[in-house]
N, C-alpha and C positions, 0 to 999 in steps of 0.2 A: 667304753662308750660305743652305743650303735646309733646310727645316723643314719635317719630318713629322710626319703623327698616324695613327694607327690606328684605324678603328671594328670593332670586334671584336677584345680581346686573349688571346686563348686558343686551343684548339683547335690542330689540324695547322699551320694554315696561318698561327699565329702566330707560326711558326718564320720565314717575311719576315723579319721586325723583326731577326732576328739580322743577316741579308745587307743591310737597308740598312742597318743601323748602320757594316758593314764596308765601304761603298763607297768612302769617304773623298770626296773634289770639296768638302770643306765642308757636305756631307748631315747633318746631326741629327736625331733622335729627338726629339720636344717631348711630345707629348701622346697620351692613348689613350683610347678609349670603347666601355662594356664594361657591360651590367646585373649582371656578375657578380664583385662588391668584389674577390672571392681573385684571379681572373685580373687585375685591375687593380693588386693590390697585389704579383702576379708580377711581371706589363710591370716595373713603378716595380724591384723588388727586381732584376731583370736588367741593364735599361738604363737606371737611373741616378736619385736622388731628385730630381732637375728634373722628372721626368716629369710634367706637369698629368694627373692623372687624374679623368676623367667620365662618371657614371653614364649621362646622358646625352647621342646622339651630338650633339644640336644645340647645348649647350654646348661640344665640340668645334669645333664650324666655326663658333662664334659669337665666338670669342677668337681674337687677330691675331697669335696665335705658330706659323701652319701656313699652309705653301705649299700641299703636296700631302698626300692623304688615299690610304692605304692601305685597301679597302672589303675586309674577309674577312667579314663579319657571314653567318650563312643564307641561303641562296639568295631564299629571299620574304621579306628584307629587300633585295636588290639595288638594287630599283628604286629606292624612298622613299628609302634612303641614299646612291645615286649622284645622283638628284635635285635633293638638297638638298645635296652637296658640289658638284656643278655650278653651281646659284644662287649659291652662297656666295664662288665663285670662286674655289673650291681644284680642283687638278690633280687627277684618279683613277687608280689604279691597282686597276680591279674587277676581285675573281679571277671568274672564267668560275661559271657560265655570267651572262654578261649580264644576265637577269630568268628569268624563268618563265612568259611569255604576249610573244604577239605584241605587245599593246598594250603591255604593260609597257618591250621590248625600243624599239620607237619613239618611246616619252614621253622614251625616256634620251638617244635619239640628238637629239631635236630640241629636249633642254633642251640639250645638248652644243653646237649646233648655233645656238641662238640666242642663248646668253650666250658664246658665242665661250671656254669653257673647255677645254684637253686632258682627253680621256678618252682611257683605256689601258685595254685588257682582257686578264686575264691568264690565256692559252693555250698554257701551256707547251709544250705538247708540238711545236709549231713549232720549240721548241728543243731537242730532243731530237736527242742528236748522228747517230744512225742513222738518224731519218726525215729528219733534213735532209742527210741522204749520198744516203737513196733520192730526193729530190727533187730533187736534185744530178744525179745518173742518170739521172731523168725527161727534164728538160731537154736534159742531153745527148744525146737519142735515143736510148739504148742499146738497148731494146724493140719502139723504133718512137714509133707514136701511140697514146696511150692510147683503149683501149675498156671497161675492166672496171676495175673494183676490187673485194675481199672484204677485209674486216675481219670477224678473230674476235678478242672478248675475255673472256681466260677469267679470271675474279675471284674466285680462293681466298677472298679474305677479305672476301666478300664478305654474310656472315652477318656479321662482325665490325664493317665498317664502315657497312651501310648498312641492318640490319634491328632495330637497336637505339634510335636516337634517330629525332630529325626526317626522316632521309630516309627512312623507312617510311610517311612520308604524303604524296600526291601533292598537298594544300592546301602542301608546303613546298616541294616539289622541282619539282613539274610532268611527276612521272615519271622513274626511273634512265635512260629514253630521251634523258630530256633533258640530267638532270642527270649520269650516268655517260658517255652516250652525246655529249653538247657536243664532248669533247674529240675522240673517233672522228669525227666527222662532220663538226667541222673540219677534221681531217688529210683527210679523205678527199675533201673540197673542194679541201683547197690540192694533195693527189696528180694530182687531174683538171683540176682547172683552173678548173673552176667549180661553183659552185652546185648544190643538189636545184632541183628545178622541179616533181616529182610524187614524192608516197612511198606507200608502204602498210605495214603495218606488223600483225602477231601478236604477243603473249603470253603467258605465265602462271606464276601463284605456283603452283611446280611442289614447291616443300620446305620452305621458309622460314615457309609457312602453318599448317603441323602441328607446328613447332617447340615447343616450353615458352614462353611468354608471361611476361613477367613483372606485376603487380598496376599499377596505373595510377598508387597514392600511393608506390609502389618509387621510389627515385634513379634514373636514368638510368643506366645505365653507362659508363663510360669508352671509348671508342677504343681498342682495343688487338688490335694482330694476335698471336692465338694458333693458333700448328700443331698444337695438342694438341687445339683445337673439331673433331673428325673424326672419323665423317664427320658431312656438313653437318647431318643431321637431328639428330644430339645434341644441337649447337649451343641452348644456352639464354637464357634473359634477353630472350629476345627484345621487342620494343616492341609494346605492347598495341595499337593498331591498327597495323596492317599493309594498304594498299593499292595497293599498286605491286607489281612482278612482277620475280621473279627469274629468265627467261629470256625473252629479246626475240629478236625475229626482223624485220629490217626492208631490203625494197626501194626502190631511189631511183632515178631518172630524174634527170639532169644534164643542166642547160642546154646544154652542149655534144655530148648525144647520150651520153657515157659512162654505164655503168650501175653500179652497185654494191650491194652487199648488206653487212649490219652484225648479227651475232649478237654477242650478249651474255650471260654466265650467269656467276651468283652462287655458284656450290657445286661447280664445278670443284675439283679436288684441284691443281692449279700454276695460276700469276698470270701471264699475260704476254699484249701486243697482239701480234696477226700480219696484216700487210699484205700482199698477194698483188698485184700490179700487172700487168696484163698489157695488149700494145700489140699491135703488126701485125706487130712482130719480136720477140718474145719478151715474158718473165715476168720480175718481180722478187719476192722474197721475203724477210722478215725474220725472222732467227731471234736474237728477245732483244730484249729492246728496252730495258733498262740494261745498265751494267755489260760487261763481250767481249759484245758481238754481232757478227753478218756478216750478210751482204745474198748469197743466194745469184742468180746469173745466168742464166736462161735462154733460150740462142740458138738453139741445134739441135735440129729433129726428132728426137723418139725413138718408138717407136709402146706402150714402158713408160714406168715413173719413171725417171728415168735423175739421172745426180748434174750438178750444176749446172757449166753450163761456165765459170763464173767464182765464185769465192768473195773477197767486198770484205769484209774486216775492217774493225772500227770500233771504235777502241782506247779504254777508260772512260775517264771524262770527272770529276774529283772535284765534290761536291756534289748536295745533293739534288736526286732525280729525274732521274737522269741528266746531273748536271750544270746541268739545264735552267732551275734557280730563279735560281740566281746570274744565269744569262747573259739569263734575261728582266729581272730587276731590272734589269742593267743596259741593257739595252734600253728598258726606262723613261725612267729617267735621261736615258738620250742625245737621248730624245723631249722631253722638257719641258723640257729644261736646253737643249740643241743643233739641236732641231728636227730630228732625225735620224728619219725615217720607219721603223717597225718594219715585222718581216715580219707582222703579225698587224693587223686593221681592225678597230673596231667594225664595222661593215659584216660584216663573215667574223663574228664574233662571232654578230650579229645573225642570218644565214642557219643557222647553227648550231641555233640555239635555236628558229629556227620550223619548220626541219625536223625537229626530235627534237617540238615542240609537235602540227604534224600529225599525224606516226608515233605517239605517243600518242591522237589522238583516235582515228584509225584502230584502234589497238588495240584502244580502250575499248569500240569500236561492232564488233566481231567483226570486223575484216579491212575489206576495202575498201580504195579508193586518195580520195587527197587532193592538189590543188595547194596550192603550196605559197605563202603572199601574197605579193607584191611590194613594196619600198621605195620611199617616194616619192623621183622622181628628183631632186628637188632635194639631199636629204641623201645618196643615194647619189652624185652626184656631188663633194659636200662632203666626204666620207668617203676618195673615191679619191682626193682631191688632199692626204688627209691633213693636212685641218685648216687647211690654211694661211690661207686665203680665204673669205667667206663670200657 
């Protein structure tokens, strides 16, 4: 039997707790940890009245009924909670991003690092069945050698999910650069092959800023994607401070010479990532990225647009996120249980987060470039061998 708990039972990404319960291998559900009793007395009422529920998380890792720890709690709770389930000797499975500061990001890897505990960080989008077709393609040469990359992400709902609560204050998030942007920036690492090495980065609260406010003693609003908040400026309720920026604009220099760029905007009228890949023999491009997508092909000069000389379908994938949740769960699993090395590192994780942390200072200080720090080698060597040895 393996034996989970949860810190943080609520919210979006409480919805895990469904997909490991359905693993089967002998996986259980034990205990949860939550400041907030209604989400705790959810957890219990879903997956079962065994559930040990605690208000708080260090009474969680302080009782001997949990292998590994589930961390969904707020982003500037990451660190402190992946921390102390590392000390404690329980396995992690932290949703992305990793922390929200350079230092935060390298306390985690070298508590990881010197209690010899699995830590898992959790970057779905590695599992998303299209970018792992383009990366599929990548390899195979189809293009050539990568030189460019461009990621746009247009985020409809982006009033809804991210200007109402906590991620409207960069004390939570460390920036939608970092904290929306984690996920792009990884993909756009593992497209090229490596790492930012230099970024620079623009913004600005272009809408979201003039929006209706709501009163500071108001409840919080719920999470909810509504197509009816249109256009963006109607959009109400908004969270009484507001310091992070709802269009990004950001350049990176990759260690291996590749370049790429990453825009980002909150008030777009449709949601979806679009990856542009282009080499010494051609372009790739994504149109969709849940759900029917295709991967269109480009091999042959044209001196117009011309239509793509190979169109790769990429047939839906059931579960959330394009299937992606299920199949990182179990990715997890195969890691702590089997020692199965994932496609995802803390390391990757980590470069993530220091690049989206520069591309925010950058921002904040009007434009300029930034390098980007480096890991110490001993953990990044620890990291690439995936845990085994220390």
């Amino acid at each position: 039997m393996h034996r989970v708990g949860f810190i943080g039972a609520g919210g979006l990404r409480g919805k895990l707790a469904d997909l490991v319960a359905s693993v089967g291998r002998g996986i259980v559900l034990t205990a949860a940890a939550d400041p907030n009793p209604a989400a705790l007395q959810a957890f219990r009422n879903k997956h079962g009245e065994h559930i040990r529920l605690c208000g708080d998380y260090r009474e969680l890792l302080a009782g001997d009924d949990v292998d590994s720890v589930f961390i969904i709690s707020p982003d500037h709770f990451h660190e402190e909670h992946a921390c102390a389930a590392l000390e404690a000797g329980k396995a992690v499975y932290l949703e992305k991003p990793l922390a929200i500061s350079v230092a935060g990001c390298d306390r985690i890897l070298d508590t990881a690092y010197r209690t010899g505990t699995k830590l898992f960080v959790g970057h779905n989008l590695r599992y998303f069945p299209v970018l792992q077709t383009m990366k599929s393609l990548i390899d195979a040469g189809v293009i050539g050698e990568v030189k460019a990359i461009w990621c746009r992400h247009f985020v409809s709902y982006g009033g809804d999910a991210y200007f109402k609560d906590w991620h409207s204050e960069i004390c939570h998030t460390g920036g939608l650069l970092l904290q929306k942007g984690a996920h792009d920036i990884d993909m756009i690492h593992w497209l090229a092959g490596a790492p930012t090495r230099r970024v620079c980065a623009m913004g600005t609260l272009a809408v979201y800023g003039d929006t209706p406010r709501r009163a500071t003693a108001d409840p919080v609003p719920p999470v909810r994607f509504d197509t009816n908040a249109w256009p963006p400026g109607s959009n109400g309720g908004m969270s009484p401070h507001i310091d992070v920026e709802d269009h990004n604009m950001v350049l990176m220099q990759l260690g291996n010479g590749v370049q790429a760029s990453y825009l980002q905007c909150h008030f777009t009228p449709d949601a979806v990532r679009n990856y542009t890949v282009i080499g010494t023999r051609g372009r790739l491009e994504n149109i969709g990225d849940s759900g029917e997508c295709a991967i269109h092909l480009f091999n042959t000069r044209t001196d117009r647009f011309g239509e793509p000389d190979r169109v790769i379908p990429v047939a839906s994938v059931d579960g959330s996120h394009a299937g992606a949740d299920p199949a990182i769960i179990r990715a997890f699993f195969d890691f702590v249980l089997d020692g199965i090395a994932p496609s995802v590192t803390p390391v990757d994780a980590r470069q993530a987060v220091v690049t989206g942390v520069c591309a925010t200072e950058c921002l904040k200080a009007g434009g300029g470039a930034a390098n980007v720090p480096e890991l110490d080698p001993v953990l990044l060597n620890y990291f690439h061998r995936h845990q085994e040895t220390r």
